[in-house]
Backbone bond lengths (Angstrom), bond angles and torsions (degrees), N, CA, C in turn:
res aa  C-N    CA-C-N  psi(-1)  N-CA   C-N-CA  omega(-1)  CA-C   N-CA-C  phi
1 X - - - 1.470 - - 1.535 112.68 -
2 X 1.404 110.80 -51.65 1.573 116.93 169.27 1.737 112.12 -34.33
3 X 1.543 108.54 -58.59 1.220 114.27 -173.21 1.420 115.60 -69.09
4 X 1.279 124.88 -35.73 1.731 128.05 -177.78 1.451 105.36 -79.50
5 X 1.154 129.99 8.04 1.682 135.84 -177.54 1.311 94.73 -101.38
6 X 1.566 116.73 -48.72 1.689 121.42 -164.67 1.563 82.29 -78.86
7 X 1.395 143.95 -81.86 0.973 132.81 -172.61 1.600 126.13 -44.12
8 X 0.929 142.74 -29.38 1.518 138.63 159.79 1.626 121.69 -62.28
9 X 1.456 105.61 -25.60 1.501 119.86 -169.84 1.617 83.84 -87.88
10 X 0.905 127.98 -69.91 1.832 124.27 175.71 1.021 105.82 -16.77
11 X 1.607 126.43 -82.53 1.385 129.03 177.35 1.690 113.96 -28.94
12 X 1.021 95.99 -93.54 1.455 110.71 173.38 1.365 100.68 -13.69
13 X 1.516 133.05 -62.24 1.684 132.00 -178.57 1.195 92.49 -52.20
14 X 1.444 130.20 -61.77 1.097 109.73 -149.76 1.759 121.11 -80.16
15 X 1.281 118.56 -13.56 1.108 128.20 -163.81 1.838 105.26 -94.00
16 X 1.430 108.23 -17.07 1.534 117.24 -167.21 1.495 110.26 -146.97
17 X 1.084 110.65 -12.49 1.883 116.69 -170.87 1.177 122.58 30.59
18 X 1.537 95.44 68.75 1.626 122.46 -164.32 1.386 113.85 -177.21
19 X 1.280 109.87 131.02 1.049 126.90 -179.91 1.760 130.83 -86.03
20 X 1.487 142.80 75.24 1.574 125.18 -157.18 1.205 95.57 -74.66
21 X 1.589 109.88 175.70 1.349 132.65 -161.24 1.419 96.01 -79.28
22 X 1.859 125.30 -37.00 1.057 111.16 -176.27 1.810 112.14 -53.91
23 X 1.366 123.82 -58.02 1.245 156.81 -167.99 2.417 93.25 -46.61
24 X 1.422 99.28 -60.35 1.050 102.38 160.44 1.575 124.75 -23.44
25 X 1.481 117.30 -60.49 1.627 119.82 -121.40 1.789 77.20 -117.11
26 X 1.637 123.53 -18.96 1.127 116.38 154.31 1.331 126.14 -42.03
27 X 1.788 110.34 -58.72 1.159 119.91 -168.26 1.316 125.61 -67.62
28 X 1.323 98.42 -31.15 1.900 123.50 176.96 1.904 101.81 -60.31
29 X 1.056 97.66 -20.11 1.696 92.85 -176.76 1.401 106.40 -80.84
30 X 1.416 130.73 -22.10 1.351 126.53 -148.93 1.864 107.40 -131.05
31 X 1.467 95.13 -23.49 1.769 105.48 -173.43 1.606 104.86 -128.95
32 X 1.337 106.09 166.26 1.421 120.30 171.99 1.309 111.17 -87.19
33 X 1.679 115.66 179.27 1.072 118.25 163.36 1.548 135.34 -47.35
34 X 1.568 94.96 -44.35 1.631 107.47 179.15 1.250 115.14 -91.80
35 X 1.378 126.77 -13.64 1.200 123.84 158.37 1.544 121.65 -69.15
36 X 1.288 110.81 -26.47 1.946 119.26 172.92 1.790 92.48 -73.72
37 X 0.595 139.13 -49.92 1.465 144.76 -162.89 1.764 105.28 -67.86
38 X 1.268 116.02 -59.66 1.228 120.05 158.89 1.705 124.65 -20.04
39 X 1.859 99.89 -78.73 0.826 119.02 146.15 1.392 129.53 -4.98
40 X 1.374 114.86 -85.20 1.646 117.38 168.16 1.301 116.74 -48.08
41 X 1.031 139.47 -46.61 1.475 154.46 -169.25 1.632 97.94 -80.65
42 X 0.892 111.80 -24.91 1.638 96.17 164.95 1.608 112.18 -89.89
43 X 1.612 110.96 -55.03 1.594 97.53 -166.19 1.432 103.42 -72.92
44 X 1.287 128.77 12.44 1.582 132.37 169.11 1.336 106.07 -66.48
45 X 1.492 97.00 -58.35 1.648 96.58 -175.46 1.021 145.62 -82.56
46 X 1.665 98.91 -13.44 1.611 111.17 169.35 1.136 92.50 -86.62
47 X 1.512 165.25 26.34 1.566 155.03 128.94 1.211 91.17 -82.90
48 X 1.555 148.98 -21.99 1.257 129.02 175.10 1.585 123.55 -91.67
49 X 1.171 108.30 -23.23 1.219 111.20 166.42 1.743 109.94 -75.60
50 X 1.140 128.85 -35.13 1.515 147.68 -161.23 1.852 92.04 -68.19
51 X 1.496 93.58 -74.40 1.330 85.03 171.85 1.752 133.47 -51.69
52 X 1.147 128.59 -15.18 1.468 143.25 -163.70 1.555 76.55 -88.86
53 X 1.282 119.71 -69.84 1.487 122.22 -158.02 1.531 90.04 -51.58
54 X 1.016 111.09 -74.43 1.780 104.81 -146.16 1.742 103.69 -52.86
55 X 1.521 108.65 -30.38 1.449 119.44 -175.21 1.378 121.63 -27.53
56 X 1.843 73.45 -63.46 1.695 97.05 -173.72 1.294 113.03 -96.17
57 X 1.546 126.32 28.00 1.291 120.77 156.90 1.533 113.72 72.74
58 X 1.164 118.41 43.87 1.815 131.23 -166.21 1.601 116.22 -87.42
59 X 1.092 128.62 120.09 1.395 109.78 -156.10 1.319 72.24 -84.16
60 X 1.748 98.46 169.20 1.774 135.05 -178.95 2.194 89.58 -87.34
61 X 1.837 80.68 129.52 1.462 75.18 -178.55 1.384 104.64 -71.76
62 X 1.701 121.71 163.13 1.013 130.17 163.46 1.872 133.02 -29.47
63 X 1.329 91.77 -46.89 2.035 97.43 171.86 1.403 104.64 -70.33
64 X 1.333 132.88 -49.09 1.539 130.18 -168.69 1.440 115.27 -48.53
65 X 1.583 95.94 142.35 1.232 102.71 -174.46 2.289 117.06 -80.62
66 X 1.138 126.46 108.91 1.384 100.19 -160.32 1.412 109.85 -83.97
67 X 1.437 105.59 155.01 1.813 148.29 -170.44 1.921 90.56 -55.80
68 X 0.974 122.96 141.06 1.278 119.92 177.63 1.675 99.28 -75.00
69 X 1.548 91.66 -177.62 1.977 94.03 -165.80 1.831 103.67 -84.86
70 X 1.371 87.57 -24.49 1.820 82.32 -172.42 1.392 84.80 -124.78
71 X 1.769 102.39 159.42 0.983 115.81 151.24 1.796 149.06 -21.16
72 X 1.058 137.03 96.27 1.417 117.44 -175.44 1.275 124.38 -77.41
73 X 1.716 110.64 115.48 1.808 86.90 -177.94 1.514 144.01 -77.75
74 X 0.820 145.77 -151.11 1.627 127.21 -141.32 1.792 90.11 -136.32
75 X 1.557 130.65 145.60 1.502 124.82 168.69 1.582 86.63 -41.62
76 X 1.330 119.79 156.90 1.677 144.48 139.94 1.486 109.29 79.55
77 X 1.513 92.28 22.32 1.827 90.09 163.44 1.385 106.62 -118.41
């Protein structure tokens, strides 16, 4: 449960960059304050770095594993 709260709240960031109250009151069950905060401040920046990369056209280093070409869709879409 811990893990499908952090993982649904991801989505949700990533799909709307926003957090609902439901998505909230998940996380409140399983983390602290400063751990939700954390949280944000990380998947902030890996969309900020993500975007910088792709921006500026960065090749994928050689070891990385690459992102498929399309999108993958999600159970229940």
């Amino acid at each position: 449960p811990r893990h499908a709260a952090l993982l649904d709240a991801v989505d949700e960031l990533h799909d709307t960059a926003r957090l609902s109250q439901p998505a909230w009151d998940a996380l409140r069950v399983h983390y602290e304050d400063a751990q939700l905060l954390e949280f944000l401040v990380l998947t902030g920046w890996y969309r900020t770095i993500s975007h910088l990369a792709n921006g500026l056209q960065l090749e994928q280093e050689a070891w990385g594993t690459p992102f498929p070409a399309t999108p993958v869709s999600r159970p229940g879409e």
